[in-house]
C-alpha positions as a Markdown table, in Angstrom:
| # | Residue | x | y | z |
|---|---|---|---|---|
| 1 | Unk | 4.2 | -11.1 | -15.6 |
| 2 | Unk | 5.2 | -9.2 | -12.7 |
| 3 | Unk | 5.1 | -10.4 | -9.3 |
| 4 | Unk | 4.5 | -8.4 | -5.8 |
| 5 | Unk | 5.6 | -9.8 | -2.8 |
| 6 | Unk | 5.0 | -8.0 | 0.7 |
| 7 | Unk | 6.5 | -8.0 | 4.2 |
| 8 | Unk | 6.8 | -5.9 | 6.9 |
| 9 | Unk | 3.1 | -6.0 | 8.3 |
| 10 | Unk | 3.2 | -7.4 | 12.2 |
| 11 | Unk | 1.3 | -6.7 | 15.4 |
| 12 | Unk | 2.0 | -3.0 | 17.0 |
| 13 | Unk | 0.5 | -0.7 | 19.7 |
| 14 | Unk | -1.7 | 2.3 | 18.7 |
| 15 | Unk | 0.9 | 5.5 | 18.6 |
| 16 | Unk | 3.5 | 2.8 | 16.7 |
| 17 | Unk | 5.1 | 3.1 | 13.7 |
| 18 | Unk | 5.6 | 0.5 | 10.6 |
| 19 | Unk | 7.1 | 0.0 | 7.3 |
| 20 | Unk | 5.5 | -2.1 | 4.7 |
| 21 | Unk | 7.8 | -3.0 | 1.6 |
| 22 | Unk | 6.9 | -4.7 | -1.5 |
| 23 | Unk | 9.4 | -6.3 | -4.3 |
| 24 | Unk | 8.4 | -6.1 | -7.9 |
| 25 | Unk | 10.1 | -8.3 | -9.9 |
| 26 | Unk | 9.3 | -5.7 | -12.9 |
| 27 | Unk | 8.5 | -1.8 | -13.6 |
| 28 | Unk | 5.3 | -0.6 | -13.5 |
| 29 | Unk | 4.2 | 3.1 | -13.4 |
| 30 | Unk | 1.2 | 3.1 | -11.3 |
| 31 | Unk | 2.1 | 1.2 | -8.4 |
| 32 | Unk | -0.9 | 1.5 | -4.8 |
| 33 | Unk | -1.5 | 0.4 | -0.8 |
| 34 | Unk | -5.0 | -0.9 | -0.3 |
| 35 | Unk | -6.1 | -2.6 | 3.0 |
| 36 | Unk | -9.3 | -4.8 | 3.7 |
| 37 | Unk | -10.1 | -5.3 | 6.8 |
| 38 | Unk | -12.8 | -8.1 | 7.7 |
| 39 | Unk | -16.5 | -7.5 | 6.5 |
| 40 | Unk | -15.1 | -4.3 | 4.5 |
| 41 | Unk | -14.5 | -3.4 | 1.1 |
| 42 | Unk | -11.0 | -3.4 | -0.6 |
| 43 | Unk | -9.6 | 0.7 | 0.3 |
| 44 | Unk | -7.6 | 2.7 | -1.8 |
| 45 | Unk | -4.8 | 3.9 | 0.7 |
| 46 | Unk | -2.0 | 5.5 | -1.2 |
| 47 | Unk | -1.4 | 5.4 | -4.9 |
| 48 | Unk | 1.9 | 6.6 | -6.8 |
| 49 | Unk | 2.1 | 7.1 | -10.4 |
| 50 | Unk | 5.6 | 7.3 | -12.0 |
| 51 | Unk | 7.5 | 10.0 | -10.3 |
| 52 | Unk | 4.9 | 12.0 | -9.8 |
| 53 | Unk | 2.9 | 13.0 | -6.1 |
| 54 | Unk | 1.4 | 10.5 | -4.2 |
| 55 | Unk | -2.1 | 10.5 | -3.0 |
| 56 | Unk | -3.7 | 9.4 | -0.1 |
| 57 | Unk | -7.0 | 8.3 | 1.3 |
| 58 | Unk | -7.9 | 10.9 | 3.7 |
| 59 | Unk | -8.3 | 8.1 | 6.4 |
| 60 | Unk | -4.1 | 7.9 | 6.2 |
| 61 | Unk | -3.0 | 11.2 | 5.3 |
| 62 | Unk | -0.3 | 13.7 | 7.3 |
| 63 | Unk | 0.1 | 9.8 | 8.5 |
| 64 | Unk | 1.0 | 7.2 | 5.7 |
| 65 | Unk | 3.8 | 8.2 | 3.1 |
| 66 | Unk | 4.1 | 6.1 | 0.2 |
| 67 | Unk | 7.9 | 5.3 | -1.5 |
| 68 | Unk | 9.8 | 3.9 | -4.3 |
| 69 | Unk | 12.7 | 2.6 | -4.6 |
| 70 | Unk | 13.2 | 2.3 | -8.9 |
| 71 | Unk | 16.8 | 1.5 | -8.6 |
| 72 | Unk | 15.5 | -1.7 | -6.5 |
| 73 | Unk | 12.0 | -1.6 | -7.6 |
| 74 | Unk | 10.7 | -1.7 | -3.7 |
| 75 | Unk | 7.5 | 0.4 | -3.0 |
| 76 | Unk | 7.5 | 1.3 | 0.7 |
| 77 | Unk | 4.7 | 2.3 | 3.1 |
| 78 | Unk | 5.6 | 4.2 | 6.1 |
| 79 | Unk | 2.9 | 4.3 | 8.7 |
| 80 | Unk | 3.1 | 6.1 | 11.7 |
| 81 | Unk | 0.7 | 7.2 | 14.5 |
| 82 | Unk | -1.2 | 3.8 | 13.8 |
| 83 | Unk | -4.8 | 3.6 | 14.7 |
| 84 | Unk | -6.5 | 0.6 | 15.6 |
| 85 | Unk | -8.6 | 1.1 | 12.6 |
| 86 | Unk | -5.7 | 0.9 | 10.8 |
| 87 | Unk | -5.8 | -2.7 | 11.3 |
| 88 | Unk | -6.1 | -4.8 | 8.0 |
| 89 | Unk | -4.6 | -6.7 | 5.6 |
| 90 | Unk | -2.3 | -4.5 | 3.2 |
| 91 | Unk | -1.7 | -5.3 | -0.6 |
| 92 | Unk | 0.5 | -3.7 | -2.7 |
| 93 | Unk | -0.9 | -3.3 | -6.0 |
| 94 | Unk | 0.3 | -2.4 | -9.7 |
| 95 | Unk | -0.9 | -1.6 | -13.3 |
| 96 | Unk | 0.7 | -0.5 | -16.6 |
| 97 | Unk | -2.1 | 2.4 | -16.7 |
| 98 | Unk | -1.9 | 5.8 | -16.5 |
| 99 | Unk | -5.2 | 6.4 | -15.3 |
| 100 | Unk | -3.3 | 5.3 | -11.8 |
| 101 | Unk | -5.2 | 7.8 | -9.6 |
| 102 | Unk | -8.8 | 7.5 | -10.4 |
| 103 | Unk | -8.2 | 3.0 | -10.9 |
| 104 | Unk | -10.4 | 1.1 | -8.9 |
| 105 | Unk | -9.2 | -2.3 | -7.0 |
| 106 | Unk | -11.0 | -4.5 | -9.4 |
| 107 | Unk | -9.0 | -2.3 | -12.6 |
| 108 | Unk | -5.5 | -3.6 | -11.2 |
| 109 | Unk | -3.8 | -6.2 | -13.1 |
| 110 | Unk | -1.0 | -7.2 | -9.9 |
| 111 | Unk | -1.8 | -7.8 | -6.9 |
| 112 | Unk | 0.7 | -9.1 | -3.9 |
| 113 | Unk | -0.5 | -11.9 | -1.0 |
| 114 | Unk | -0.9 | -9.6 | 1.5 |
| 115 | Unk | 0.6 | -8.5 | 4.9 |
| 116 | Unk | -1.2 | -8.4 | 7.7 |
| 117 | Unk | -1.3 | -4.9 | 10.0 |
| 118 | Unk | -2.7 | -5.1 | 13.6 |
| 119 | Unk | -3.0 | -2.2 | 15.9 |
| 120 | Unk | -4.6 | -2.5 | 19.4 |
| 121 | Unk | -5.5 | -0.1 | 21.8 |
């Protein structure tokens, strides 16, 4: 059983930067961001697969980079030019499949708590 734990998330202005980390106590190949903010479904935000490219939703990218660290098995989300849309509660996410890219929310097998991100304007 692998376990996620987040941090990082906090309040920041719009035009701010953060970094969201998350601590697996295990590998897993396909490792993703989502964010779900109140009322809204669970989004797909950036989604790594190994060593190969990321991808990101197109509501984060040229903004969002996603990371790994496999030495420390730490994914990292840096976000920059934050939006107040942007505002949500982030999960780190991760599955043993290698359909990584095209895995829905409900297909992941790990899931984190959550941190929470809020922008204002």
């Amino acid at each position: 059983e692998v376990q996620l734990v987040e941090s990082g998330g906090r309040s920041v202005q719009a035009g701010g930067s953060l970094r969201l980390s998350c601590a697996a106590s295990g590998y897993l190949p396909c490792m993703a961001w989502f964010r779900q903010a109140p009322g809204k479904d669970r989004e797909k935000v950036a989604t790594v697969l190994g060593f190969g490219r990321p991808v990101y939703a197109d509501s984060v990218a040229g903004r969002f980079t996603i990371s790994k660290d496999n030495a420390e098995q730490i994914l990292y989300l840096q976000m920059n030019s934050l939006k107040p849309e942007d505002t949500a509660m982030y999960y780190c996410a991760a599955d043993s499949s290698w359909r990584c890219l095209s895995l829905l929310a409900v297909e992941f097998n790990y899931w984190g708590q959550g941190t929470q991100v809020t922008v204002s304007s």
